[in-house]
C-alpha positions in Angstrom: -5.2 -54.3 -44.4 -5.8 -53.6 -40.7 -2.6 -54.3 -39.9 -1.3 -51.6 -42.6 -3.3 -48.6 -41.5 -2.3 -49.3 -37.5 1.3 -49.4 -38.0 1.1 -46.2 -40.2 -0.9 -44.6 -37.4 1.2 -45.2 -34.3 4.3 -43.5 -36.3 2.2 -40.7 -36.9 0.8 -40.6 -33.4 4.1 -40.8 -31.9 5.4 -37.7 -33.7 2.4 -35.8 -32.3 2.6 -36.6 -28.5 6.3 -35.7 -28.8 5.5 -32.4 -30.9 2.8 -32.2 -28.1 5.3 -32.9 -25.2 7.7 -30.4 -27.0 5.3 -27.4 -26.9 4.2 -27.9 -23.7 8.3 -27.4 -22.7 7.7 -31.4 -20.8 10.5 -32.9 -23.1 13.8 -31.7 -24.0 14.5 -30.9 -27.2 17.2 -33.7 -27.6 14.2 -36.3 -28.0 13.5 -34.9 -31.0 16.7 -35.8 -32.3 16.1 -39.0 -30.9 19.6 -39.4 -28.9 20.4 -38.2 -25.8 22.9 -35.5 -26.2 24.5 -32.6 -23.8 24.3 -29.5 -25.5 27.2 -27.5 -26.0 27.8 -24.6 -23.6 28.4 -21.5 -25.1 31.4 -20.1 -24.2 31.8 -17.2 -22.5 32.9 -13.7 -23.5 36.9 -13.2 -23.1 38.0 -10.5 -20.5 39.6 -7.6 -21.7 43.3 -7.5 -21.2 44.1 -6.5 -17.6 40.6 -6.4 -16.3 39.9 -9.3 -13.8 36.5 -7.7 -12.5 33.0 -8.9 -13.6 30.7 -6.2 -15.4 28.5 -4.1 -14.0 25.0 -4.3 -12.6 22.5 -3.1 -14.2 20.7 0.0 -13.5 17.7 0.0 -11.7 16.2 -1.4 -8.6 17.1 -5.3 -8.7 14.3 -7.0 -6.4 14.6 -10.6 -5.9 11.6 -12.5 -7.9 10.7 -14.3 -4.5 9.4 -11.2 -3.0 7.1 -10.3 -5.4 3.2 -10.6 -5.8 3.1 -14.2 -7.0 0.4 -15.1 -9.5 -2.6 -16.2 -7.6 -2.1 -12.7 -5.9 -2.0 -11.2 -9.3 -5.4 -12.7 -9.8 -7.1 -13.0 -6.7 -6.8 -9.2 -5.8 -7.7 -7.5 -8.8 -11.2 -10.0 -8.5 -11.8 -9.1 -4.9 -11.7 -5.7 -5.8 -14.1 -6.1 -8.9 -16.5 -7.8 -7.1 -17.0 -4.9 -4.8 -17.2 -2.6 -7.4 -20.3 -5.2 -9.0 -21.9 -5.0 -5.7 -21.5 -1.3 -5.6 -23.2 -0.7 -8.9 -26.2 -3.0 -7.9 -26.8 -1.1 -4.9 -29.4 1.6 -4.6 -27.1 4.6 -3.7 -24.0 4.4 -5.5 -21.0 6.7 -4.6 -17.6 6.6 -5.6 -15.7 7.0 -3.1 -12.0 9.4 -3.5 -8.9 7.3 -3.3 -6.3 9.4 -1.8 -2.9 8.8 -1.3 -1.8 9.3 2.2 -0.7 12.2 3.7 2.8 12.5 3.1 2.6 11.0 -0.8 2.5 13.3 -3.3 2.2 10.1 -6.3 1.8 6.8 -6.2 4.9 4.5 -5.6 6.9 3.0 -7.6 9.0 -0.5 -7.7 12.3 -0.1 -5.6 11.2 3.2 -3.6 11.4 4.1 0.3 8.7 5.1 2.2 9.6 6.4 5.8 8.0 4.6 8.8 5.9 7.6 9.1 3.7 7.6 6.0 4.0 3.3 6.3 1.9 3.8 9.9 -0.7 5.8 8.2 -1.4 3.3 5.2 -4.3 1.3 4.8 -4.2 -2.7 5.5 -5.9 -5.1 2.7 -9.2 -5.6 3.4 -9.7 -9.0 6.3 -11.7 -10.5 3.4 -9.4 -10.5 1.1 -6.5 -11.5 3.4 -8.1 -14.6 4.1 -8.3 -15.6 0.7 -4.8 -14.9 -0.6 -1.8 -16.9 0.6 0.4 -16.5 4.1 2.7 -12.8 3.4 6.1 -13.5 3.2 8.2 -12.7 6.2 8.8 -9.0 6.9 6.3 -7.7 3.9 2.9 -6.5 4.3 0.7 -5.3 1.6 -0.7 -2.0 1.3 -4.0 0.2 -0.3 -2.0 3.4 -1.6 -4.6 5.2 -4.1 -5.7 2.8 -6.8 -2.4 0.8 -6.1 -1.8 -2.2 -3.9 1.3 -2.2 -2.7 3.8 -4.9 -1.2 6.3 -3.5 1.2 9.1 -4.5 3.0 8.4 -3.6 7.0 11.9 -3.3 8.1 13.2 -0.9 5.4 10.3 0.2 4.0 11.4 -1.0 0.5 8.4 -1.1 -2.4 8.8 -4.8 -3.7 6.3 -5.1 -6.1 3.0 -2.3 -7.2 -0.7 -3.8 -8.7 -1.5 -0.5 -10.2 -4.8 0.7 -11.0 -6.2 -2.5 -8.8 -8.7 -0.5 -6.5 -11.0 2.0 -7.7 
């Protein structure tokens, strides 16, 4: 009788470590067929008659993923800044203090825009605090306070790569 109820267990088991390992994207999904198969490649889109060149880009600015806020960035900043505003609102005289844009800025930045070198000298830094905690910046970006925004800019072009907006207050 004990023998029964194990063998009906580790079946039963087995399919839910693989569902398990499924979900959690750690197994392909060719386990679950139990071989081993390639899957097929779909094939690709025929080229219209005469027309050799690839399609367009898209739209937009295209920044490369890499130079981006990455996620402990994403998180790290935003908590920084809330903690200041806690401290702030425990304290006895509690001001809020105008976040301007800089002179020069008429609204905030957005992904993919230029700022001149001018208006890039007169931006305020990150916090030293703050710049401890997060990781190294990637070569030629530094990140910027602009408003409520944090900002991550290319140096050498002045390029907006990536915009936490709302962040400071």
């Amino acid at each position: 009788m004990r023998n029964a109820r194990s063998a009906f267990r580790l079946p039963a088991i087995r399919c839910g470590l693989l569902a398990l390992l499924l979900a959690a994207g750690l197994a392909p999904a060719t386990w679950a067929q139990g071989t081993m198969m390639q899957a097929p490649v779909p094939p690709s889109p025929p080229l219209s008659s005469g027309n050799t060149t690839a399609a367009p880009a898209l739209a937009g600015p295209q920044i490369n993923a890499a130079l981006q806020f990455d996620r402990s960035e994403r998180w790290l900043i935003p908590q920084y800044f809330q903690s200041i505003r806690d401290r702030q609102r425990r304290a006895s005289r509690y001001k809020i203090y105008p976040r301007d844009l800089p002179a020069g800025l008429t609204q905030a930045p957005a992904t993919g825009d230029i700022l001149p070198p001018a208006i890039l000298a007169e931006m305020t830094p990150l916090p030293k605090p703050l710049i401890r905690e997060l990781p190294r910046v990637r070569p030629d970006t530094s990140r910027y306070i602009a408003g409520r925004d944090v900002l991550l800019v290319q140096r050498s072009s002045g390029k907006v790569l990536d915009v936490l907006s709302g962040i400071v207050h």
